[in-house]
C-alpha positions as CSV (number, residue, x, y, z in Angstrom):
1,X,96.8,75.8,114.2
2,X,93.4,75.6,113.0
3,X,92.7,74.4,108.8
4,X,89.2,75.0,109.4
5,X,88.0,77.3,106.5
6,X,87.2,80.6,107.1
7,X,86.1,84.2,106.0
8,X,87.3,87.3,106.8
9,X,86.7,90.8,106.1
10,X,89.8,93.3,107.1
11,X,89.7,96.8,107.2
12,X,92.7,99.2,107.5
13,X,93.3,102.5,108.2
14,X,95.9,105.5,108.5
15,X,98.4,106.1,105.4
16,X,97.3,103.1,103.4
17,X,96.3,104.5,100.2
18,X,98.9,105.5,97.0
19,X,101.8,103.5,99.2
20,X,101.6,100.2,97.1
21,X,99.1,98.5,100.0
22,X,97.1,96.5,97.7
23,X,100.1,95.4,95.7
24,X,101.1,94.4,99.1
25,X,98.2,92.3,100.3
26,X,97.7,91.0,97.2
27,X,101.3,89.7,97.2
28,X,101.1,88.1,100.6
29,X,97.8,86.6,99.9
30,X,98.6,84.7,96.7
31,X,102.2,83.8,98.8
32,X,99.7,82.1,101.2
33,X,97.1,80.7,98.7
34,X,94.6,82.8,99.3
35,X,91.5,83.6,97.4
36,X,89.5,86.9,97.8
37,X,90.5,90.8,96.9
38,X,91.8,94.1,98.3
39,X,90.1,97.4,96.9
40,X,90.9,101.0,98.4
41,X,87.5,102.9,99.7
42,X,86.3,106.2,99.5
43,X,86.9,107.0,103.0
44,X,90.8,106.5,102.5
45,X,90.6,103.0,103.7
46,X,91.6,99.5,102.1
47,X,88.4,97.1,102.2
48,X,90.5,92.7,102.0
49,X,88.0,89.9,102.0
50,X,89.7,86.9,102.0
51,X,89.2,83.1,102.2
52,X,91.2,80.0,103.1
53,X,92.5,78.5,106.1
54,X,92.3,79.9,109.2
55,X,96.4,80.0,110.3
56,X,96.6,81.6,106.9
57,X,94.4,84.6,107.2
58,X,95.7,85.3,110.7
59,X,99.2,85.3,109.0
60,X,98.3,87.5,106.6
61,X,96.5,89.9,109.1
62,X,99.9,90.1,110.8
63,X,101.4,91.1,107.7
64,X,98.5,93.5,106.9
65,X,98.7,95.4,109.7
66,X,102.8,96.3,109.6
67,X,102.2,97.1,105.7
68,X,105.0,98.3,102.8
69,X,107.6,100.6,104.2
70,X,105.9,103.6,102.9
71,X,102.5,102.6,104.8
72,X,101.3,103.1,108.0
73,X,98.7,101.5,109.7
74,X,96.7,103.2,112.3
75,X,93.8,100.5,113.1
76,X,93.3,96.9,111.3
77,X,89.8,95.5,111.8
78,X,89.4,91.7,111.2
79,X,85.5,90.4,111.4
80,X,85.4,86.3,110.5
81,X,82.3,84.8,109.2
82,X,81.4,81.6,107.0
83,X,83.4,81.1,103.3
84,X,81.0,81.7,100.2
85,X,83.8,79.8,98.1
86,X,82.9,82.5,95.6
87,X,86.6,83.3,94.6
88,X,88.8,81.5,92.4
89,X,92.1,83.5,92.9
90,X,93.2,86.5,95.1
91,X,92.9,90.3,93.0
92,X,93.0,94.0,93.3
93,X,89.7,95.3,92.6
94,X,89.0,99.1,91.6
């Protein structure tokens, strides 16, 4: 289990958008202490970018990718990279 700091940028797929996903993540990120935001995309996918330690953004990619009941996930994308330590608190963005 790794603290070490990281980055990530998770995109999701498949029935993901007017199910309550972004309530969802933003729920279970701010459980975990995370900082960053979830938005929904044009292309009917949900951008997260999130930042904290690294156990805790793999546990909420697990939970990302099973979703609320009324979701389902067809393909979860996670990319790490470096933290910018630009958040202060974890949000839904429009």
């Amino acid at each position: 289990m790794s603290d070490k700091k990281v980055r990530a940028e998770i995109l999701v797929d498949g029935i993901v958008q007017g199910v309550g996903f972004r309530w969802y993540v933003t729920k279970h990120a701010r459980q975990l202490g995370l900082k960053g935001f979830t938005k929904n995309l044009y292309t009917g996918e949900v951008l997260t970018v999130v930042e904290g330690p690294e156990y805790k953004v793999k546990e909420l990619f697990k939970k990302i990718k099973i979703g609320p009941s009324h979701a389902y996930v067809k393909n979860a994308n996670i990319k790490f990279s470096e933290p910018s330590n630009e958040f202060s608190d974890f949000e839904v963005r429009y």
